[in-house]
Structures are given as structure tokens and as C-alpha cells.
Phi, psi and omega in degrees: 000146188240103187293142176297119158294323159302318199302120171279170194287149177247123162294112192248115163265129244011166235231007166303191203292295184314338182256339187262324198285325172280332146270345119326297152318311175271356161297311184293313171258016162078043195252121174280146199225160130212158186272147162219127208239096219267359170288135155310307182225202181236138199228092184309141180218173194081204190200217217271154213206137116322091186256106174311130182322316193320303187277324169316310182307335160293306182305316187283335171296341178279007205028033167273030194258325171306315190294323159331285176296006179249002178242336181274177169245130203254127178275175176253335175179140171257152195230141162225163168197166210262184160339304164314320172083059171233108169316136165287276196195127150246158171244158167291170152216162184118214184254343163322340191248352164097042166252165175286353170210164220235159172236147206256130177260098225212114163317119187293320190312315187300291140001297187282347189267323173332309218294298183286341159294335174291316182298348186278302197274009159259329184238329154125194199321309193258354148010300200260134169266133184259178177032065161234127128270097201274164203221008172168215167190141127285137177231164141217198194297357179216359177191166191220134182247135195252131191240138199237147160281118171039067178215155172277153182269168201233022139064126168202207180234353162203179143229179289140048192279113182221021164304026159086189180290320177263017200335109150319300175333278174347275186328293197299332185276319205226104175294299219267036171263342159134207179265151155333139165302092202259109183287347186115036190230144185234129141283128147237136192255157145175176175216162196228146163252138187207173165283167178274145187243163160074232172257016181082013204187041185228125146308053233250123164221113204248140199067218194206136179325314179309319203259352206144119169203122174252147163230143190209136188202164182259169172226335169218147202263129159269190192250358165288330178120010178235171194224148181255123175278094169307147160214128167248134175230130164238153186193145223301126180209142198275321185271147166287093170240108177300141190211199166221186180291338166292353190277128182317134177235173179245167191255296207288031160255010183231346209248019162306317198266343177271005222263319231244331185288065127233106173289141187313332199265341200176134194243107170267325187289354181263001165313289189293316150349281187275086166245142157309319173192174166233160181233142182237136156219186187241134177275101176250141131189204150194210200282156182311167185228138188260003160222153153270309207262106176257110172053231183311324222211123224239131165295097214224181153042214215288329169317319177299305209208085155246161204216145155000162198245027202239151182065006166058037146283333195288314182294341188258021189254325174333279188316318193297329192293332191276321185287346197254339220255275157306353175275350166282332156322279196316312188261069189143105178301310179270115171321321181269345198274317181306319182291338181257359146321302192281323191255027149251344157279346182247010207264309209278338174252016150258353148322294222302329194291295189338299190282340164288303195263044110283343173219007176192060199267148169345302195277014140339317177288000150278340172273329180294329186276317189264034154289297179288322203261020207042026192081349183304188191234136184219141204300274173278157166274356198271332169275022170244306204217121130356050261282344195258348156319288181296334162289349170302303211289345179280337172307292201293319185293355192277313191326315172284315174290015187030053183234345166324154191285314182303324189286299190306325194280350196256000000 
């Protein structure tokens, strides 16, 4: 491949699923990059991620989907259910549900390691700059300089803020915007090996925040026959405490409302028991904003527009902003006119996801039930609700998340 010589250099600040996915994209069409990265090396960090037909489909123009598929688990269907451990409704997903690409139940570590191995063995070794922590920018009419803590700054031609949920880029464009948004809601995550439940390949989700709420899916297959099972649990807590994905969580400070979760399909308190570790954060995010694009310099994946961790969206909206980010490279000879192209196709619908997964994120369909039945155990789901009601509200949410089978196939 032959880097475009007319192409000025792009500054890509951070080396996450979005920075990285966006440098591979502009490989692909020869667009010269670089990464800056405030991690010292490269490190997989998290637990489990969804990944959705929308981002595969990007990821597989990339030719990462084999590589996918030999560390995720490709699901077959979300199951929901209420408090009781009573199917609700399933749906297929994927390619089971009839799309052109599969959705990957995927170890985030694993994933960002697809990611960051491709970027290796496409641009080489020395590629990504590590322990750069950026601490601002300058621009002026022809070129934008990215400024580092006790690092030399670097010269390009646009940048390219893709430094996470707490992005310094951010911080510098909008001083007074604050603390993260805490809705009153806390997660604790962890995962377990175990045998496979449901259909070894079911995305599942039981109850409702107020009362209890789990989500469970497997993310790696062993050659023993068993899979390490992600779980997230959220529930309602009045104090705030800022953290990261790394902070240690404790089970009796979550495992109350589960103590009782034993299903014929799943023995949740002994899920959680045997978990390899728990991680606790606080469900942050915030509010939309009505410009990304300053001059030189664009906002992308969680700098932009982060949201609630709900509906297997925050990573995959990240990839769709890099794929919309380079095809706009590729078509618009002038740089600022391309960034600011991609954030009129992408800014007004990942606001819309933010705000739907705070008050109407997928598993609605389980509050809509247990609204109607009062939290009670009920015969049929057919004597409560119309089972094509609840595929509505799953519709609708794919349609605002641009994952419906028309939007991926077109």
C-alpha cells in the first residue's frame, strides 16, 4: 500500500477500541496517522463487551471478523426475564435473526488486543506513542499542535480526540462542564467459569434495576467445555463515588436482592460466588453537547457522546464514529470540511443513544412487564402483554442505534 502524499498528517489521540479502529480505517485508504497513547505500554483492561452487526460490519471491512471469532463467542439470542427466572421473550440476533454479519460476545481485553495486534502488524512496531498524556492543543489557519505532559508536542493537520470518557481534548473545548453525570445508578461487574447455560450463546437479561438486574452472556469458550461467563449487575445507590473499571467491588454489597435466584437455567448466587474478581463503577455519563468540531480539531467514541454502558453501544458507536470519520477523509479533499462532515452524520444520533439508554436502553422490555404483572410470577406472557408489543420496543431501539437489519444491510 502507498501512503497518499498529498495527505497531511492526522493526529490521533488515544490508542482505545476508537483510536485504534480509526487508524486501521485510514490504512485502509492510505490516509497517513498517528496514535498518542497516555498508557506507558499496552495493557487489556475490563471484562465483557458486546459487539453488534452495526460494528462487525466495520470491523469485517477490516478484515478483523476471523480473528474475532477465534477469541468472542458468537451469540444466538437475547433472552429476557423477569425476577422470578420466567422467559419474558427471546429474540434471535446476528446472523441468526438474518443479518450479513454475527454479533461477537467478546472479553474487552481481547477485542482491544484484535485491534492493537492488527495496528502492529499493519504500521510496525514502534507505531503507537505510548506514555503521551495529552494536556491540551494549539491551532492555527494551517496546522494544530497537540500538547503532552513531559512529552515533546507533535504537528499535524487535524486531531482527533479519541481519549475516552474523561478526554483532556474534551476538558479544554468545554472548562465549565463539570463532574460526570451520575444517575443514581452503581454496577458491579465480574466473571465466572462455568459450564454453558441457556444456549451457551444467549445474551440474557433478568429483572429490573429497582428490584434486581442482571445481565449475562459468555465471552470465551474453553476447550474443556466450559466458557467464562460475564456478568453485570445494576442497582439503585444515592452516593457517588468516582472511580475507574479497575476498582475492586465486594459481593455483600450487591448480592442481596439475588440471594433467592435460584433458577432451574442458572443458579445466580452461586454465579456470582465463584466469580474470578468483581469490578464496581458508577453508571456516568453525559450530557449531549451540540458541537464536536472546533477548527483542526473532532471529538470521537466516548470524548464525544458517552453514555450509560447499555444496549452493547459505547464501543460500537466509537467504531461506527471512525468508519464515518474515515470515509469522509477519503471524500473531502479538505480536512476541516471532512470532520466536520462526520459530525453532521454522527453527533445528533449518538446524543439520541445517550438519552435512550437512560430511560428506554433494551431491557425496558422487562420493566414494561413487570409494571403490568406488579413484579408477580405470571402463566403466559400472552395473558399480560402481546409478545409483538415487546418486539416493538426492541425494534425501536435498534432503529435509534442504527442496528436494524435494513440500516447494516445498506
Amino acid at each position: 500500500m502507498v501512503v497518499k502524499k498529498t495527505q497531511n498528517n492526522i493526529l490521533i489521540v488515544g490508542g482505545g477500541i476508537g483510536g485504534l479502529t480509526l487508524a486501521l480505517a485510514l490504512h485502509e485508504k492510505g490516509i497517513k496517522c498517528n496514535i498518542f497513547e497516555a498508557s506507558p505500554e499496552f495493557k487489556p483492561l475490563g471484562v465483557g463487551i458486546n459487539m453488534l452487526p452495526h460494528a462487525i460490519k466495520v470491523l469485517s471491512s477490516l478484515n478483523l471478523e476471523s480473528e474475532l471469532s477465534r477469541f468472542g463467542v458468537e451469540a444466538q439470542e437475547f433472552a429476557y426475564f423477569n425476577r422470578h427466572g420466567q422467559p419474558i421473550i427471546t429474540e434471535h440476533c446476528g446472523r441468526f435473526a438474518g443479518y450479513d454479519y454475527p454479533h461477537f460476545s467478546i472479553h474487552r481485553g481481547d477485542l482491544h488486543k484484535v485491534l492493537y495486534d492488527a495496528v502492529i502488524d499493519r504500521f510496525g512496531p514502534n507505531f503507537i506513542n505510548f506514555n503521551h498524556s495529552c494536556s491540551g492543543f494549539e491551532q492555527n489557519e494551517k496546522t494544530v499542535k497537540v500538547l503532552f505532559n513531559q512529552q515533546e508536542p507533535h504537528t499535524g493537520s487535524i486531531i482527533i480526540a479519541a481519549d475516552g470518557f474523561h478526554s483532556n481534548i474534551r476538558k479544554n473545548l468545554y472548562p465549565n462542564e463539570g463532574e460526570p453525570r451520575y444517575g443514581g445508578i452503581n454496577m458491579w461487574r465480574g466473571v465466572t467459569i462455568r459450564k454453558p447455560f441457556l444456549t451457551g450463546a444467549s445474551v440474557t437479561r433478568i429483572g429490573t434495576v429497582d428490584t434486581g438486574k442482571m445481565t449475562i452472556y459468555p465471552i470465551r469458550e474453553f476447550n474443556n467445555g466450559s466458557q467464562m461467563i460475564n456478568w453485570v449487575t445494576e442497582q439503585p445507590r444515592s452516593d457517588f463515588k468516582r472511580n475507574d473499571w479497575a476498582t475492586k467491588g465486594h459481593i455483600e454489597d450487591f448480592i442481596e436482592p439475588f440471594k433467592e435466584w435460584h433458577f432451574d437455567w442458572l443458579d445466580i448466587p452461586d454465579l456470582i460466588n465463584n466469580s474470578e474478581f468483581v469490578l464496581e463503577y458508577p453508571m456516568v455519563d453525559r450530557d449531549p453537547i451540540n458541537q464536536w468540531t472546533f477548527g483542526r480539531v473532532t471529538l470521537m467514541g466516548d470524548a464525544a457522546h458517552p453514555m450509560y454502558p447499555r444496549g452493547g453501544n459505547g464501543g460500537a458507536q466509537a467504531i461506527l464514529d471512525a468508519d464515518s470519520l474515515a470515509k469522509n477523509l477519503e471524500k473531502h479533499e479538505d480536512q476541516i470540511s471532512a470532520i466536520n462532515a462526520y459530525e453532521g452524520e454522527r453527533r445528533v444520533i449518538a446524543n439520541q443513544i445517550v438519552l435512550t439508554n437512560r430511560k428506554q436502553p433494551p431491557d425496558h422490555i422487562i420493566e414494561k412487564v413487570e409494571s403490568l404483572t406488579k413484579g408477580l410470577p405470571f402463566n403466559r406472557i400472552e395473558d399480560v402483554i402481546n409478545p409483538e408489543e415487546l418486539l416493538a420496543i426492541s425494534e425501536r431501539y435498534k432503529n435509534i442505534a442504527q442496528y436494524s437489519i435494513e440500516k447494516v444491510s445498506n
